[in-house]
C-alpha positions as a LaTeX table, in Angstrom:
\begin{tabular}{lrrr}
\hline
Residue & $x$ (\AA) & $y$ (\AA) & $z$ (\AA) \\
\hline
Unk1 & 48.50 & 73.21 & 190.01 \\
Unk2 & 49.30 & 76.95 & 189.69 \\
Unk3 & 53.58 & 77.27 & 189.11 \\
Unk4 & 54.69 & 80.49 & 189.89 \\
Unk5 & 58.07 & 81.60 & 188.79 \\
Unk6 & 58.97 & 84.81 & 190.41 \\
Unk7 & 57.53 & 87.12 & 193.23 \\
Unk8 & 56.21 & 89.43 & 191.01 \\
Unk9 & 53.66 & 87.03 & 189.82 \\
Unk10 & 52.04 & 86.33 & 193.34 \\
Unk11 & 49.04 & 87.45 & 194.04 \\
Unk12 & 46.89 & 87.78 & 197.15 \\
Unk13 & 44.86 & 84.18 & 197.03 \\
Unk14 & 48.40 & 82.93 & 196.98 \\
Unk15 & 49.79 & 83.97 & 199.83 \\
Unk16 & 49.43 & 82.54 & 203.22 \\
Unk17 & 50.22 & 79.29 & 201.89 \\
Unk18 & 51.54 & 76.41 & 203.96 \\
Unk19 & 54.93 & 75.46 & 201.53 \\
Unk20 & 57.46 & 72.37 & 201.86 \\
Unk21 & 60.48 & 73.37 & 201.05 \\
Unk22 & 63.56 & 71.81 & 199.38 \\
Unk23 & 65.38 & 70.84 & 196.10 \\
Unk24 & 63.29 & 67.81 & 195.35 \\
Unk25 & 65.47 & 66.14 & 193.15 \\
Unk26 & 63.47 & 62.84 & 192.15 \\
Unk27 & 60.33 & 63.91 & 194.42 \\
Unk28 & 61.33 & 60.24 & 196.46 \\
Unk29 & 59.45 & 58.72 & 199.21 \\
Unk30 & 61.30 & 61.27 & 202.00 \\
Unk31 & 60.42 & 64.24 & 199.72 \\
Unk32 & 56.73 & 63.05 & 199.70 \\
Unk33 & 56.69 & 62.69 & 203.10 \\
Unk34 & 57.82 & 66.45 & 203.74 \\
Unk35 & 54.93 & 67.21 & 201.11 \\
Unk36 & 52.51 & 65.54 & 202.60 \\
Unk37 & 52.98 & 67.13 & 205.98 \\
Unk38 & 52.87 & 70.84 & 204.14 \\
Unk39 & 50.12 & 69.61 & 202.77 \\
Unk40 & 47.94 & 67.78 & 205.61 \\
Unk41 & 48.51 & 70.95 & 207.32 \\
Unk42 & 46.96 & 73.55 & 204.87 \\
Unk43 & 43.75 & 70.71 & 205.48 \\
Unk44 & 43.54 & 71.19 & 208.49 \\
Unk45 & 43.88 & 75.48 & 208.63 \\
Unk46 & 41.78 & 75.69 & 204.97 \\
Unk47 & 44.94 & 77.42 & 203.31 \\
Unk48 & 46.43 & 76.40 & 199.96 \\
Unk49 & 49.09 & 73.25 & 199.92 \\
Unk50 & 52.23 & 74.63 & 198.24 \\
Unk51 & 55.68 & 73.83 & 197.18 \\
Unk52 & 58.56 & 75.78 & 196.85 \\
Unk53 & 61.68 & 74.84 & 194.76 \\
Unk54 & 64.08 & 76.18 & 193.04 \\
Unk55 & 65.43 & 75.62 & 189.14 \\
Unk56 & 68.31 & 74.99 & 188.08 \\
Unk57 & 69.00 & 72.84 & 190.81 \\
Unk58 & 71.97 & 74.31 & 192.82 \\
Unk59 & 74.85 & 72.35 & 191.88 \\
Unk60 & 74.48 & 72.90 & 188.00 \\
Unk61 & 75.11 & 76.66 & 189.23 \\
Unk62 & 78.16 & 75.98 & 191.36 \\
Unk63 & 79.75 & 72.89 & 189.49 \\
Unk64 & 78.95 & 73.41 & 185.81 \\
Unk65 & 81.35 & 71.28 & 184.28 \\
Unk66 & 80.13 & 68.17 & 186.55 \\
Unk67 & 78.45 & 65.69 & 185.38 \\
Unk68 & 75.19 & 65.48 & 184.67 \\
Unk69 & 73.34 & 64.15 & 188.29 \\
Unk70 & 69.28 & 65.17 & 188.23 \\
Unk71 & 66.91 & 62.46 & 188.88 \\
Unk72 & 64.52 & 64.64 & 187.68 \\
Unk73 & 63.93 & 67.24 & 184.71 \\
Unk74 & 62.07 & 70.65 & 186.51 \\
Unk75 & 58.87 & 69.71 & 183.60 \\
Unk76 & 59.07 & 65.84 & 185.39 \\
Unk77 & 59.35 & 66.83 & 189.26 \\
Unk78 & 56.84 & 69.49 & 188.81 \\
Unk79 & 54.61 & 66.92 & 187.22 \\
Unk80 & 55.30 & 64.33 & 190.26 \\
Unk81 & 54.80 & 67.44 & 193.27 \\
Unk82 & 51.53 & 68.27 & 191.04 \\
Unk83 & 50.40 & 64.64 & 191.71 \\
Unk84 & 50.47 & 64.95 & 195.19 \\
Unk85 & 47.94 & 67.07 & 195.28 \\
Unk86 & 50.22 & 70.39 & 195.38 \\
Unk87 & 47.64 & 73.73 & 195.09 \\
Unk88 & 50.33 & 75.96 & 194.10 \\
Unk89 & 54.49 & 75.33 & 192.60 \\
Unk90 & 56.97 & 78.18 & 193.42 \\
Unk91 & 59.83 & 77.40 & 191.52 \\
Unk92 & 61.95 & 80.18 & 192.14 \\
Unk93 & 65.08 & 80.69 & 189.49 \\
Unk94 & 68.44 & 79.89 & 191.30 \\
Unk95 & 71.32 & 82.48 & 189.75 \\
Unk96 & 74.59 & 83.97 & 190.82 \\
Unk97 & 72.32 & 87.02 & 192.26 \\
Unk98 & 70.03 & 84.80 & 193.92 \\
Unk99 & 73.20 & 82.26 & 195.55 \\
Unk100 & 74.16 & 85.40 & 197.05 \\
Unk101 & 71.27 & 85.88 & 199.02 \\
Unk102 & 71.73 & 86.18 & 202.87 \\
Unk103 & 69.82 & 83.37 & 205.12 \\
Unk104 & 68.59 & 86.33 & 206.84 \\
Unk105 & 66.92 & 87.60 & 203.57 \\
Unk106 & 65.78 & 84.17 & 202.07 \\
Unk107 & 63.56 & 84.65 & 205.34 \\
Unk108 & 62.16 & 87.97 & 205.52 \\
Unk109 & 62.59 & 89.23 & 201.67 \\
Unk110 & 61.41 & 85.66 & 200.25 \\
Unk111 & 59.26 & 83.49 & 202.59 \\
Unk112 & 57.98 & 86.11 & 204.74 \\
Unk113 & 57.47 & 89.23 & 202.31 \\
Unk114 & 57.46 & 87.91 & 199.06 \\
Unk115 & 55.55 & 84.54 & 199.53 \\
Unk116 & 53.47 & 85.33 & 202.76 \\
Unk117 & 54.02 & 82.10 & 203.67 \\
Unk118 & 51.90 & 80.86 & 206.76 \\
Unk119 & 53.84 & 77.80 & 207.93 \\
Unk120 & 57.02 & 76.33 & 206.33 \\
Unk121 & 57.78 & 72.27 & 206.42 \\
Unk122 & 61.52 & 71.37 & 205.78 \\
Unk123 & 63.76 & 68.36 & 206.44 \\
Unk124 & 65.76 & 68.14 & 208.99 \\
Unk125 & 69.25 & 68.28 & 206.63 \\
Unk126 & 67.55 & 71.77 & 204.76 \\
Unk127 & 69.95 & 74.58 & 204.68 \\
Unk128 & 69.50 & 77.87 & 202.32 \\
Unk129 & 70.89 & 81.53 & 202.06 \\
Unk130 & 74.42 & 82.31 & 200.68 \\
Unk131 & 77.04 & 79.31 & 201.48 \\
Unk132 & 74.11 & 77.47 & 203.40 \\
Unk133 & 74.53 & 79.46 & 206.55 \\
Unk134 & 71.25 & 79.50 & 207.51 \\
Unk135 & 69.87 & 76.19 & 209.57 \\
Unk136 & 66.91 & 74.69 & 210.45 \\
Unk137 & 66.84 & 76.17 & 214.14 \\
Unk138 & 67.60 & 79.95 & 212.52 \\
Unk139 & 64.54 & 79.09 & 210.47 \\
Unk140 & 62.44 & 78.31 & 213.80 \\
Unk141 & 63.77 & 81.73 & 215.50 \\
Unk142 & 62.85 & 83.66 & 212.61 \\
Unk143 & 59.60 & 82.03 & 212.19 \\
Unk144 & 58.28 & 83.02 & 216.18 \\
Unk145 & 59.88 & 86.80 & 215.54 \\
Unk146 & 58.16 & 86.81 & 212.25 \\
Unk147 & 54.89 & 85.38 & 213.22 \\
Unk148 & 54.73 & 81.97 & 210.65 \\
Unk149 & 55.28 & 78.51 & 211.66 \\
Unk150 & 58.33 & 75.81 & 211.04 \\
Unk151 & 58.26 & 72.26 & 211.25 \\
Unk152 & 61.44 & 70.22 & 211.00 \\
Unk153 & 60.99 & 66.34 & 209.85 \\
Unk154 & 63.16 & 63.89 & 211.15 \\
Unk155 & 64.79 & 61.42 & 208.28 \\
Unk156 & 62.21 & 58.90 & 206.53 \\
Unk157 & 63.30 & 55.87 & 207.04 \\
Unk158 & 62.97 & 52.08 & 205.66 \\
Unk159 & 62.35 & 49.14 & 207.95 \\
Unk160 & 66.29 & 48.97 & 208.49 \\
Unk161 & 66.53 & 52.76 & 209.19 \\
Unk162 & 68.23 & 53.47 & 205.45 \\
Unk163 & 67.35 & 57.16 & 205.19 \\
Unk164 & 65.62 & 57.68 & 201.87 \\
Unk165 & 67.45 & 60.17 & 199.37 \\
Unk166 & 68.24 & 61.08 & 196.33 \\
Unk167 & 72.03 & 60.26 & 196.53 \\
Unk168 & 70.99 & 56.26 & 197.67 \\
Unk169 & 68.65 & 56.80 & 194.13 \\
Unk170 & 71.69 & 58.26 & 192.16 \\
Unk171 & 73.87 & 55.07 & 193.66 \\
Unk172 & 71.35 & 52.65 & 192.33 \\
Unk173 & 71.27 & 53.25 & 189.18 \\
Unk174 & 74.37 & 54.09 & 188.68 \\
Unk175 & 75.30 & 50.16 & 190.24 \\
Unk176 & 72.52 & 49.12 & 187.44 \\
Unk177 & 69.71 & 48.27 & 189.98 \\
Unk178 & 66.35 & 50.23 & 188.61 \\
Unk179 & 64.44 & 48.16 & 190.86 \\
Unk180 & 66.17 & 49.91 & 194.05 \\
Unk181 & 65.77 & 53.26 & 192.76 \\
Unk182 & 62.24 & 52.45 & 192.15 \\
Unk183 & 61.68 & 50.98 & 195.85 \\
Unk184 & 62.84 & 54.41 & 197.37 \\
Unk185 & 61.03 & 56.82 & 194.46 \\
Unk186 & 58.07 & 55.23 & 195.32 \\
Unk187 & 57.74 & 54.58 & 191.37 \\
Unk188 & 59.98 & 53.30 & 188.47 \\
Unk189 & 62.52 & 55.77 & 187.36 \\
Unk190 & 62.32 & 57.71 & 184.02 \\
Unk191 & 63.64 & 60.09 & 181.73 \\
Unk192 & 61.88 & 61.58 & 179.03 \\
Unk193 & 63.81 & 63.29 & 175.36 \\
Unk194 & 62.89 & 64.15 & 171.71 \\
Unk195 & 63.84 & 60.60 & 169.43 \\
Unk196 & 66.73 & 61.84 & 167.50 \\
Unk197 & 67.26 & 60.07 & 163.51 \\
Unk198 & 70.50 & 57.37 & 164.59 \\
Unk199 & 71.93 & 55.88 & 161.73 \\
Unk200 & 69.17 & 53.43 & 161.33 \\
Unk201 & 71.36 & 50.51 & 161.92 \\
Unk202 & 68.42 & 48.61 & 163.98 \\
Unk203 & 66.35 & 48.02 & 161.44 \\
Unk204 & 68.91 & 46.48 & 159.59 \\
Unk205 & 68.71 & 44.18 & 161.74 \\
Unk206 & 65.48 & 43.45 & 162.73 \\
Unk207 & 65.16 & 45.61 & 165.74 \\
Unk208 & 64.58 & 49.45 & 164.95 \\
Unk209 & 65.27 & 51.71 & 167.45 \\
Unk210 & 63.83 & 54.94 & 169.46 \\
Unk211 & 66.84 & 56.68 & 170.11 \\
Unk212 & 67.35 & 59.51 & 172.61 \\
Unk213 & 69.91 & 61.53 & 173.67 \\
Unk214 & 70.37 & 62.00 & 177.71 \\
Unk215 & 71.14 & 65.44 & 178.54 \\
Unk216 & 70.54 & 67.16 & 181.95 \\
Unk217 & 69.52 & 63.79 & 183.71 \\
Unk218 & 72.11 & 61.74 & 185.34 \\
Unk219 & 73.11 & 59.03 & 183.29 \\
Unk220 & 72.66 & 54.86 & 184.77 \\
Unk221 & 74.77 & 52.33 & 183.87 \\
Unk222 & 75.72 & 51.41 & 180.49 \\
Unk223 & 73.77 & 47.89 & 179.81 \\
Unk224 & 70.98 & 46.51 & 178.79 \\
Unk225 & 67.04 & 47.20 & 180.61 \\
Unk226 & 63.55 & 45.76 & 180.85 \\
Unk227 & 61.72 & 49.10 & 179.78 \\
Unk228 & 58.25 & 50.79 & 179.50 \\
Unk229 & 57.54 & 53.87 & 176.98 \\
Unk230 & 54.97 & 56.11 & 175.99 \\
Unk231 & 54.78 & 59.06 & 173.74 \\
Unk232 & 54.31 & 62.22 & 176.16 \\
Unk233 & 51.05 & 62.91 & 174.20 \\
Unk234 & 49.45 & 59.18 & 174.92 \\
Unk235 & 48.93 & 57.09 & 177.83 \\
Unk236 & 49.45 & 53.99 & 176.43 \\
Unk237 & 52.62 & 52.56 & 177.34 \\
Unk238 & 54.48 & 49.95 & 175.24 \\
Unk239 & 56.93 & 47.20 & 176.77 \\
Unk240 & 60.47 & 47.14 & 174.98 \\
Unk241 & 64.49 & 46.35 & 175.79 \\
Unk242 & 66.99 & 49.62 & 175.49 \\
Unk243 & 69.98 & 49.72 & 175.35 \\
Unk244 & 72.03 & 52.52 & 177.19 \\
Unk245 & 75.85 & 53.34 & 176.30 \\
Unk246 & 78.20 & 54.04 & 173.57 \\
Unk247 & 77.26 & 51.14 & 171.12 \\
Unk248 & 80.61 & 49.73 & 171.30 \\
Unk249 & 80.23 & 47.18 & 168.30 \\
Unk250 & 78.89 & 49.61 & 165.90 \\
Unk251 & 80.41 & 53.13 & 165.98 \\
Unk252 & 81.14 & 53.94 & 170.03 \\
Unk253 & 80.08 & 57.18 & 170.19 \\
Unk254 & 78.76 & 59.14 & 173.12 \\
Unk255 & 76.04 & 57.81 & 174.88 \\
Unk256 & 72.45 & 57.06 & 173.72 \\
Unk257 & 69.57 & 55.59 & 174.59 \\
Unk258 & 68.11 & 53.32 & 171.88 \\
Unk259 & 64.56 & 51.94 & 173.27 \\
Unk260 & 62.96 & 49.10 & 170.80 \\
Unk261 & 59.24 & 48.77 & 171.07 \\
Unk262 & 58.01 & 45.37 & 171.37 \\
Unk263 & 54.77 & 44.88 & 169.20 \\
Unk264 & 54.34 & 48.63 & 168.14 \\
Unk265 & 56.45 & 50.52 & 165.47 \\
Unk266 & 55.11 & 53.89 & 165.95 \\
Unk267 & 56.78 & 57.19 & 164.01 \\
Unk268 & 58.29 & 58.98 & 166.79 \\
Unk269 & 61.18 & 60.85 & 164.99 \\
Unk270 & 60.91 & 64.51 & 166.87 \\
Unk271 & 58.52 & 63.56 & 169.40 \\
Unk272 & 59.01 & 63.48 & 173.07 \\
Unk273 & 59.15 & 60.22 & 174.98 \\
Unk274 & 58.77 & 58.68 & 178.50 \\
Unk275 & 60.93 & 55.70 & 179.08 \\
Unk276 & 60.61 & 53.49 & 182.77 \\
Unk277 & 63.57 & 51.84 & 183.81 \\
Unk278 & 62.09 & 48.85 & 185.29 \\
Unk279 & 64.85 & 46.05 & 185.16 \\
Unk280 & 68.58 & 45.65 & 184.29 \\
Unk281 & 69.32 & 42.86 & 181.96 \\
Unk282 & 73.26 & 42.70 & 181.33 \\
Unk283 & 76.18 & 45.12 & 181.11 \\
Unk284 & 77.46 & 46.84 & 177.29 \\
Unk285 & 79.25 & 44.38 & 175.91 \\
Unk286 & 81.20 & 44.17 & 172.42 \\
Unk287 & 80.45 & 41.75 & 169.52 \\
Unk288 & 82.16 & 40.33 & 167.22 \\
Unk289 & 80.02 & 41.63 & 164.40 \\
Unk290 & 76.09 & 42.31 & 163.49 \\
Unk291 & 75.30 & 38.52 & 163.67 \\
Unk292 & 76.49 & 37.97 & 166.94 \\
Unk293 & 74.78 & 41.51 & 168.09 \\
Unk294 & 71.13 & 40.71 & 166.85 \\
Unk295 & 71.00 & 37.04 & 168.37 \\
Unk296 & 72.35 & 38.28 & 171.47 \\
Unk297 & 69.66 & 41.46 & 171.52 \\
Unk298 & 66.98 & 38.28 & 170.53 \\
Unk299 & 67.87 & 36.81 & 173.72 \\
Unk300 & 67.98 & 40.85 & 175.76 \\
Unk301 & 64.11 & 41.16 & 174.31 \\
Unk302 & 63.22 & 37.65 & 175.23 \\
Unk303 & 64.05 & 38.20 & 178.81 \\
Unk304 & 62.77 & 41.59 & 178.75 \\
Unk305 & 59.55 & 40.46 & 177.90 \\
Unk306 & 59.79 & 37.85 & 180.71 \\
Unk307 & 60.86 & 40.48 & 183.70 \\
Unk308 & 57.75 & 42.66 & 182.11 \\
Unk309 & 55.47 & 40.38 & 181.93 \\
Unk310 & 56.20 & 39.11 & 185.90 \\
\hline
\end{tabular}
């Protein structure tokens, strides 16, 4: 997949592309349903499938100071779109200049002149152009004056008409319920970081730790998880228990993410690494002291093992 990161760099096989278009936070089933019209149109007129997006994601522009509330790193969703099949990634940068953009001009400077774009696909809640003035019908209007094509999809649904979306993710796993977020992704959540040097304190006790700091990805519940990992340069995955939170019985600091590897001890200090969520265990809780800590992490890793091995 070809990732193109400003209009400048397009070139004439890229236009007259057939784009989805969105934020894309988490790339969930909804999302891949808006892909995968974009993209079983270009089959059917023989023009590339493409995606465009837009990084940082909006809100980090307009509420800074919020907390942290991506699904998805940019290097992660453009890894899932690229999955789908997507020929070609415009991920455009979203600044003050560009927030200022008109509707008007997202269409005719943007998707019309700068991207050549052939058809658009959007969702039926997309809105774009300075303080989201511009709506899918102006999008339709401009599209027949302008001479490329629009299609609006209606909400994807489950079986009890729940509309998928990345705030119902977001809720999930920050209730402590992996598992749900994974039903609507389509796939078990994950975050991947560099393993940071903790103080060590794991193998102390018979359980050394990968730890990893969460920085622009929301953060889930503090507790206890079922977990699968992988060094970014393998694919072998490992099963292990992490804990999430502030560590409340050793130091309580900010939060971290300490994964421990079941039957692998790898040296991972500095290297990047993947880590599914796959089940919640228990809530943070505070211990008495180390003893009580490593026989109650014992019995975390035991039932980890069991939810993993289900």
């Amino acid at each position: 997949m070809r990732i193109i990161r400003s209009l400048a760099d397009v070139t004439t096989d890229d236009r007259g592309a057939i784009a989805a278009v969105g934020n894309f936070d988490g790339v969930h089933l909804g999302h891949k349903a808006v892909i995968g019209q974009a993209q079983h149109a270009a089959q059917l007129a023989g023009a590339p499938a493409a995606v465009l997006t837009f990084e940082p994601h909006p809100r980090m522009l307009f509420q800074p100071d919020a907390p942290a509330f991506r699904l998805t790193s940019a290097a992660a969703r453009a890894e899932a779109i690229a999955a789908l099949g997507t020929n070609i990634l415009f991920e455009l940068g979203f600044d003050t200049e560009f927030s200022h953009v008109s509707a008007e001009d997202f269409i005719t400077a943007i998707l019309h002149r700068g991207l050549g774009l052939r058809h658009v696909v959007i969702g039926h809640d997309f809105f774009f152009g300075h303080r989201r003035r511009g709506t899918p019908e102006m999008l339709q209007e401009y599209g027949i004056r302008l001479g490329f094509g629009v299609s609006v999809i209606d909400p994807v649904t489950e079986q009890d008409g729940a509309v998928y979306s990345s705030s119902r993710i977001r809720q999930c796993l920050k209730e402590g319920d992996p598992r749900g977020a994974a039903a609507l992704l389509g796939r078990p959540w994950e975050v991947s970081a560099t393993v940071i040097r903790g103080d060590q304190r794991g193998r102390t006790i018979g359980f050394p730790t990968a730890n990893l700091q969460l920085e622009d990805i929301m953060h889930p519940a503090h507790g206890v998880y079922a977990v699968r990992a992988r060094d970014e340069e393998s694919d072998l995955w490992w099963s292990g228990v992490a804990n999430f939170g502030r560590r409340p019985t050793v130091n309580d600091r900010g939060p971290l993410l300490e994964v421990n590897l079941f039957d692998a001890s790898p040296d991972l200090y500095g290297r990047k690494l993947r880590v599914q969520f796959i089940d919640f265990i228990r809530p943070e809780m505070k211990f008495s002291g180390l003893d009580e800590l490593k026989a109650q992490i014992a019995r975390d890793a035991d039932a980890a093992r069991q939810t993993l091995s289900e």
